[in-house]
C-alpha positions in Angstrom: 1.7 -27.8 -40.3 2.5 -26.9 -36.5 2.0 -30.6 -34.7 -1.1 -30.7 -31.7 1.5 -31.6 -29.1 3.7 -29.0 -29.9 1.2 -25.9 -29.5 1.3 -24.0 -26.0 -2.2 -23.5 -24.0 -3.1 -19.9 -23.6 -2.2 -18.6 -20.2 -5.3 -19.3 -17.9 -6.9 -16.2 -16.9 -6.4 -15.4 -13.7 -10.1 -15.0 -11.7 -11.8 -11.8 -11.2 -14.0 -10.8 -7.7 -16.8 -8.4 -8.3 -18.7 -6.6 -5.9 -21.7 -4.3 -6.6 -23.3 -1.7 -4.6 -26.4 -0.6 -6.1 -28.9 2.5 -5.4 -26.7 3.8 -3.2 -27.6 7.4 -1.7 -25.5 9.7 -2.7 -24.7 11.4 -6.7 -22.7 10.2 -9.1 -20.2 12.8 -9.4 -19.4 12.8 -5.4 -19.0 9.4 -5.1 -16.8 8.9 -8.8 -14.1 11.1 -6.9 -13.7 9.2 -4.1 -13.5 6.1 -6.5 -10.6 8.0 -8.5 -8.4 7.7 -5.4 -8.4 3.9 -5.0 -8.6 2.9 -8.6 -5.7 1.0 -9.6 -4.2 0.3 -5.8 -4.1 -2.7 -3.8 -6.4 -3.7 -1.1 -4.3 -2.4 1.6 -3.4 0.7 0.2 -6.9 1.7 -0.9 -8.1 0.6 3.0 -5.6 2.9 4.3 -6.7 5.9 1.9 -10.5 5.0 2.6 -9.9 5.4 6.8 -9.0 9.0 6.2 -10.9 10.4 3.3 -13.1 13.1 4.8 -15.6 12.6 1.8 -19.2 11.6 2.5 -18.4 8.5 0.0 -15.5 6.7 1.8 -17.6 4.6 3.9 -19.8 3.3 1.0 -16.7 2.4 -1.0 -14.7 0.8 2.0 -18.0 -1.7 2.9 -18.2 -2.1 -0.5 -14.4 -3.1 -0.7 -14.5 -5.3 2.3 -17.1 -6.7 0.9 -15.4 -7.7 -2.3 -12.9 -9.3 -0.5 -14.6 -11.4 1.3 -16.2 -12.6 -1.7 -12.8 -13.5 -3.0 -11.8 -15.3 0.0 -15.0 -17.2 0.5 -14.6 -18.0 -3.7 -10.7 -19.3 -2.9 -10.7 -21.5 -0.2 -9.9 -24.4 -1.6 -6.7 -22.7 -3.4 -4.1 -22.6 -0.8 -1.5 -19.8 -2.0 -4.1 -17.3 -2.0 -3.5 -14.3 -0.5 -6.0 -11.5 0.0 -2.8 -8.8 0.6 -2.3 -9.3 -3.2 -5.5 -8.5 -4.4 -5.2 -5.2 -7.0 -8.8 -3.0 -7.9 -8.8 -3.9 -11.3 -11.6 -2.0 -12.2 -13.7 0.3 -10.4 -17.0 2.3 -12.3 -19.8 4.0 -10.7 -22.7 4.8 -12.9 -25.8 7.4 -12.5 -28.6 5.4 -10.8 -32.6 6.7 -11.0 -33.8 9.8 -8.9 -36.0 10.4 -6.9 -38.0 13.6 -7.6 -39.4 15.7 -5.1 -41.2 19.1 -5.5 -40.8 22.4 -3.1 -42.6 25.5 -3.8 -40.4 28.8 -5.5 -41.7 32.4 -5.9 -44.7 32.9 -7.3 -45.9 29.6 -6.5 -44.4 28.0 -8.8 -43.1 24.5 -8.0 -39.7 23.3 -8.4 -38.2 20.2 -8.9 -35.6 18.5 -6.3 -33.7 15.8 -8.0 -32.7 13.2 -5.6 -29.6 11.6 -6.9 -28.4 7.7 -6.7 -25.7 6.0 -8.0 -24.2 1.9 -8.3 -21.0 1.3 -7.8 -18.8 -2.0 -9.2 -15.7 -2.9 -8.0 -13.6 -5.5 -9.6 -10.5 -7.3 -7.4 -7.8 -9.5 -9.3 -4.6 -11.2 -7.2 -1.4 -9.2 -9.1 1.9 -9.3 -7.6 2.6 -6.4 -5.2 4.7 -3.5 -6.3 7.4 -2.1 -4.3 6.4 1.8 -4.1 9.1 4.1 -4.5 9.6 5.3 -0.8 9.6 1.7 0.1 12.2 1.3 -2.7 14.1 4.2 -1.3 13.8 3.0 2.3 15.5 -0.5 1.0 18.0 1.1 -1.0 19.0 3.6 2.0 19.1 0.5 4.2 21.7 -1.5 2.0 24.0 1.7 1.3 24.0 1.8 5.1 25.1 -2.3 5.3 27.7 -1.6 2.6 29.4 1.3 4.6 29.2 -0.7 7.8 30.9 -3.7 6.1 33.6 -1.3 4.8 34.6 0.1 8.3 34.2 -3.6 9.7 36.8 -4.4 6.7 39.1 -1.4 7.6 39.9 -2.0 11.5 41.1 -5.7 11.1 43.6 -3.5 8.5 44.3 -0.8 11.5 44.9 -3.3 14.8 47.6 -5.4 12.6 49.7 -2.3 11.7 49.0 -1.3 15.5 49.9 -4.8 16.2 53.2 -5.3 13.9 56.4 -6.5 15.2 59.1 -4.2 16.1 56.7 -1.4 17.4 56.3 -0.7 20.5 52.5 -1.2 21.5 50.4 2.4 21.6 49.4 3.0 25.0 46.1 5.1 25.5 46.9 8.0 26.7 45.3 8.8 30.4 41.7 9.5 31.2 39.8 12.8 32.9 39.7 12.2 36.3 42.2 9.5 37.0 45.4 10.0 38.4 48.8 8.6 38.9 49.6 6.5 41.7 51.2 7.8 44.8 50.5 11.9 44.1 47.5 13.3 46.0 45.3 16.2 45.3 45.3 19.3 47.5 
């Protein structure tokens, strides 16, 4: 029989912000593609995406992601490592709403039914560590190839002035600029 003091406590879960945005005025379907984009991505990344979607949903789902969080900041103050730059959308759904119904006449006087469409929208943040993307990993990788080589070169002329500098040698003199001439001739 496994001992009390020897069994592990399950990992505490880490804490989930929700924020909802119901009836909002616009369909379903429109508003699920603009949610495809950010789902999955982290706060900052789904702001920048939001700022330049051309869709008629963005600004609904950027209030509404704003929105979420501020309610995880004003939920974490007391914790002092938080950090809303690590927040990830977790889960984002939008489901069908009611509609409104309108009539308009057709031919032959017939009326026809306008469906007015709503929708709700739910957002869900968790804090997850932030993942390097792979141009950022490509931009860091470039960068330390670049220190390498530099060190190399740096390595190499230390290697280049003491065989210029050995004994026995005469010392190289560098051989005589554009423009400059010797002492005492003149130019006519």
């Amino acid at each position: 029989m496994a001992d009390a003091a020897t069994k592990e406590a399950p990992p505490s879960e880490k804490p989930r912000f929700t924020a909802r945005l119901r009836h909002a005025r616009i369909s379903a379907r429109k508003m699920r593609m603009v949610v495809d984009l950010i789902r999955g991505k982290d706060y900052n990344a789904a702001i920048g995406i939001l700022r330049t979607c051309s869709k008629r949903g963005a600004p609904f789902c950027k209030k509404l992601l704003e929105s979420a969080v501020a309610n995880a900041v004003d939920l974490s103050q007391d914790r002092k490592d938080f950090d809303a730059n690590t927040l990830h959308i977790v889960e984002a759904r939008v489901d069908g709403g009611p509609m409104i119904k309108r009539w308009r006449p057709s031919s032959a006087r017939r009326p026809t039914m306008i469906r007015k469409r709503l929708c709700h929208v739910t957002l869900v943040l968790e804090e997850r560590e932030v993942k390097e993307s792979k141009s950022e990993r490509g931009k860091r990788q470039r960068r330390e190839r670049q220190m390498q080589e530099q060190a190399k070169k740096q390595a190499a002329k230390p290697a280049e002035k003491k065989e210029a500098a050995a004994p026995g040698k005469p010392a190289a003199t560098p051989p005589p600029q554009a423009g400059s001439e010797p002492k005492g001739e003149k130019k006519e």
